[in-house]
N, C-alpha and C positions, 0 to 999 in steps of 0.2 A: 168875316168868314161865314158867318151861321146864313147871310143873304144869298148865299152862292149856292148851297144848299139846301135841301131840307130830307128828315131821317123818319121814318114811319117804323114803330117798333110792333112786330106781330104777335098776337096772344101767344105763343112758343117761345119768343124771346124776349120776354117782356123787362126783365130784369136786365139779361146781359146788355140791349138795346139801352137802356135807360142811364147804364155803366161805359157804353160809347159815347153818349150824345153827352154826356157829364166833363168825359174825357176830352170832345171838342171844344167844349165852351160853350156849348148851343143848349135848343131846350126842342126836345122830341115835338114833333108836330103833329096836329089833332087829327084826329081820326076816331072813327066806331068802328068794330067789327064784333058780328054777333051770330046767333044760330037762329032761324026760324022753327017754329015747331016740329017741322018736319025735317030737320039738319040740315036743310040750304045755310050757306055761308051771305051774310049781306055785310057787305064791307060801302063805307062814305068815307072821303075824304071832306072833312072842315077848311083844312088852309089851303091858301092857292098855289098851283106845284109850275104855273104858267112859266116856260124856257127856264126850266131851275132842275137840277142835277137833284133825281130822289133816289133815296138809299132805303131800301125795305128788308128791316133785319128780321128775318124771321126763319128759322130753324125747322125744318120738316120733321120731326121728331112724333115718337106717337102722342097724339093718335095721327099719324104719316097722312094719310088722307084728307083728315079737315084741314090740319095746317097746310099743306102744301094748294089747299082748294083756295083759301084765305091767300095764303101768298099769289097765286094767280090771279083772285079778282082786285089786289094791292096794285097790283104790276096794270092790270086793263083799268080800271080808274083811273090811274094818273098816265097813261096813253091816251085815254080821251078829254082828259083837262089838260093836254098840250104840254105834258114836262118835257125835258130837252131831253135826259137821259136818263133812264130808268137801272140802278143798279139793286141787281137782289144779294142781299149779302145772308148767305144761308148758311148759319156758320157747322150745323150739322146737316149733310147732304144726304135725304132720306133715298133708298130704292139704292146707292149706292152698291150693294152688294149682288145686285142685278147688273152687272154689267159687261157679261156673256152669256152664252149660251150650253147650259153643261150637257141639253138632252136636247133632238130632236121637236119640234112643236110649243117651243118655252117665247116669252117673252123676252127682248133687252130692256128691261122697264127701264132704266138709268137712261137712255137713248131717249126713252119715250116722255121722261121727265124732262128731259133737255130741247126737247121739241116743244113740249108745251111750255114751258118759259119762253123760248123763243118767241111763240106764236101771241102768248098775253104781251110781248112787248117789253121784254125784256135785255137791253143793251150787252151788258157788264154782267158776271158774277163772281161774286167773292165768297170764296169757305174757307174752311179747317181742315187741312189732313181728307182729304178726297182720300176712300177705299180704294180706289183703284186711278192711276194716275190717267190711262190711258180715259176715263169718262169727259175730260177735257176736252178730246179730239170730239166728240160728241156734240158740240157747239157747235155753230159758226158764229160765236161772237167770245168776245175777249175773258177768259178764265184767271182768276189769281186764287191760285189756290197757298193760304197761309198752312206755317209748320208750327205747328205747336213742341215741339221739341224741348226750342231754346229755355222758354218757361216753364216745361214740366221738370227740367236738366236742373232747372233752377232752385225749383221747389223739392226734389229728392235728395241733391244734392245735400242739402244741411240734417239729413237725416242716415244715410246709408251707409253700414261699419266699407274699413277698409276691406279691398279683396273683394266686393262687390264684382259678381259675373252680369253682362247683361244677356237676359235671354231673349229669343224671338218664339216667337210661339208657334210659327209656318214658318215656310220658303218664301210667301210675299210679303212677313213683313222685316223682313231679312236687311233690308236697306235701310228703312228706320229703326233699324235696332243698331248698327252699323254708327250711324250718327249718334246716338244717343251714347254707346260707348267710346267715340271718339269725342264727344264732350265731356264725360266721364272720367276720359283715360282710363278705361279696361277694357278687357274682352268680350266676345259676343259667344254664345251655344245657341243651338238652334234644336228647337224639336217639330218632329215631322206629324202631320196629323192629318186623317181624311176626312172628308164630306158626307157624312151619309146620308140625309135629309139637308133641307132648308135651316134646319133649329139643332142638327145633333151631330157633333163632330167626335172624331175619336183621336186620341191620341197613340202614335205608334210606335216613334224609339227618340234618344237624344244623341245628338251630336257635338260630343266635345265632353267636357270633363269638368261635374261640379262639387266632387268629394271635398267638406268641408269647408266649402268656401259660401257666404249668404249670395243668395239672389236676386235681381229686379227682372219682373217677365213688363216687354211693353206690349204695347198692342194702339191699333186705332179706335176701336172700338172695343164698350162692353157692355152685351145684351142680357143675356139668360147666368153668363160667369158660370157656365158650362165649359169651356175650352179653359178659363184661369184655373178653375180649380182641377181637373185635369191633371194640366200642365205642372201644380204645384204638387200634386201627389206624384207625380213622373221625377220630379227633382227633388222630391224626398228620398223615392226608392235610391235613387239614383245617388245619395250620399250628401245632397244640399244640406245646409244649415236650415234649422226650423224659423218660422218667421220671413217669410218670401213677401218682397215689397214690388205693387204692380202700379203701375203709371199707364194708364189711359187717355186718350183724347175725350172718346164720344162716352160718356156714364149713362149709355141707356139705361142699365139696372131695371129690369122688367120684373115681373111679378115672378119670386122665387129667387131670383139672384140673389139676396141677402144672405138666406140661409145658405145658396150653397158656398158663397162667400166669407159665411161668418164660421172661419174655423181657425184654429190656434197656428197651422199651416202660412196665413196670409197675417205678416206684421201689420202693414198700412198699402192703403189703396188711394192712389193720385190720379185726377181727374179735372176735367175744364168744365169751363160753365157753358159750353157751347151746347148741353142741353140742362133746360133746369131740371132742379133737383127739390123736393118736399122738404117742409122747414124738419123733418124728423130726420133728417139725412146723419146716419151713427156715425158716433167716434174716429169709427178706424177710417174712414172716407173724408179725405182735406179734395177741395176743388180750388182750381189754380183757376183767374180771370183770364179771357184772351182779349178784354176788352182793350186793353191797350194797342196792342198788334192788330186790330183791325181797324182803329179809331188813326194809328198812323196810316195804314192803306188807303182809309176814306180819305184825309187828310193830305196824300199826297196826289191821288186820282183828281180831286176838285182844283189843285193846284198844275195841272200836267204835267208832274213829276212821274221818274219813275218808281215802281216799289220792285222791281226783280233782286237789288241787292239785301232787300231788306225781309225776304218773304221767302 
């Protein structure tokens, strides 16, 4: 199996990378990638990729730009060493949230990401929970985007009193919250929230009914934990149960999230390793692995199997 292949882990995804290739049976193959003093990225590949299917895991995560610069010269490296098929498996898809146009003279950056992978030579790509599903059509080449659901279902599951509501935070993530209470068995609320900036959302009213009953809010992602915490003072007023449990996919947790996170309001917060996290990562933060869910993807893609039932 590991001959058919070979798995390139990028400074972003070093650990989850190294939790794939474990999961295969195989052993990550060598590589450097580094910064020159002036921030250029110089990426070498060691092992030969010649007619062999390479998998380059690496997560555009910040700092969004060096990593995503590292995975482009990954991806043209092993196009000019002749490998058969070049897939990027980005298990956090950076610029994602660019993926319209809300003003007049703005960038689709998501589009312009998807170009430029294209253009390094890029086959395949494989993620987590795409922000927005339509970034897909953004391709001309084969997309599998993985649900993290099943496993985050998993992990809250053995924690969550009965009567559990599940909330959605917007109107877009209404579908994945949808699922997550049909694997649950309960219901779903929704609360409605606008855009004010880029980094600053507001929350406006709740729909549905949460007097007395505890909470799980999900979401795709979590940046600033500006909209969670919000969201959890909206379902207090509103008659929730104290101790609101939130399930995430992406745990960006940027500078300040903690604090506004760390309040008696939020019981536990569930998260994937789809980006890493500092060995000081507190208590109330458990991170669920997706490395097996993608380690089956790669596994059935080298095999020409399908993954649509499994993903």
């Amino acid at each position: 199996m590991a001959e058919q292949f070979v798995v390139f882990c990028g400074n972003a995804s070093r650990t989850l990378g190294q939790s794939i290739v474990r999961r295969l049976g195989a052993c990550a193959s060598q590589a450097t990638s580094e910064l020159f003093p002036d921030g250029e990225v110089n990426v070498q590949i060691l092992d030969s990729v010649r007619e062999k299917d390479v998998f380059i895991v690496q997560s555009t995560s910040p700092p969004v730009n060096d990593h995503l610069m590292e995975l482009l010269a990954f991806a043209d490296a092993c196009r000019r060493a002749s490998a058969a098929r070049i897939f990027a498996v980005i298990p956090y898809f950076g610029y994602s949230r660019s993926d319209k146009r809300l003003d007049g003279r703005q960038p689709i950056s998501a589009r312009l990401v998807a170009d430029l992978l294209q253009t390094a030579g890029v086959d395949h790509v494989i993620t987590v929970d795409l922000h927005a599903s339509q970034i897909e059509g953004f391709f001309r080449v084969p997309v599998d985007s993985i649900s993290a659901v099943p496993v985050l279902c998993e992990a809250v599951r053995r924690v969550l009193p009965s009567g559990t509501v599940v909330v959605s935070p917007d109107a877009g993530r209404l579908k994945v919250a949808t699922q997550y209470a049909h694997s649950l068995n309960t219901s779903v609320v929704l609360l409605h929230k606008t855009r004010d900036t880029g980094s600053e959302t507001h929350v406006t009213h709740l729909v549905g009914d949460v007097r007395g009953r505890p909470c799980l809010i999900v979401d795709d992602m979590i940046s600033t934990g500006g909209t969670i915490a919000e969201s959890v003072d909206k379902l207090l007023d509103a008659g929730a149960l104290p101790g609101v449990f939130v399930a995430a996919t992406h745990g960006l947790l940027l500078k300040g999230a903690r604090a506004k996170l760390a309040t008696d309001g939020i019981a536990d917060l569930f998260i994937t390793d789809t980006v890493e996290q500092p060995p000081e990562m507190w208590p109330r933060v458990h991170a669920v692995s997706v490395a097996p869910c993608i380690a089956e993807v790669i596994q059935r893609v080298t095999m020409r199997e399908t993954v649509s039932p499994r993903v």
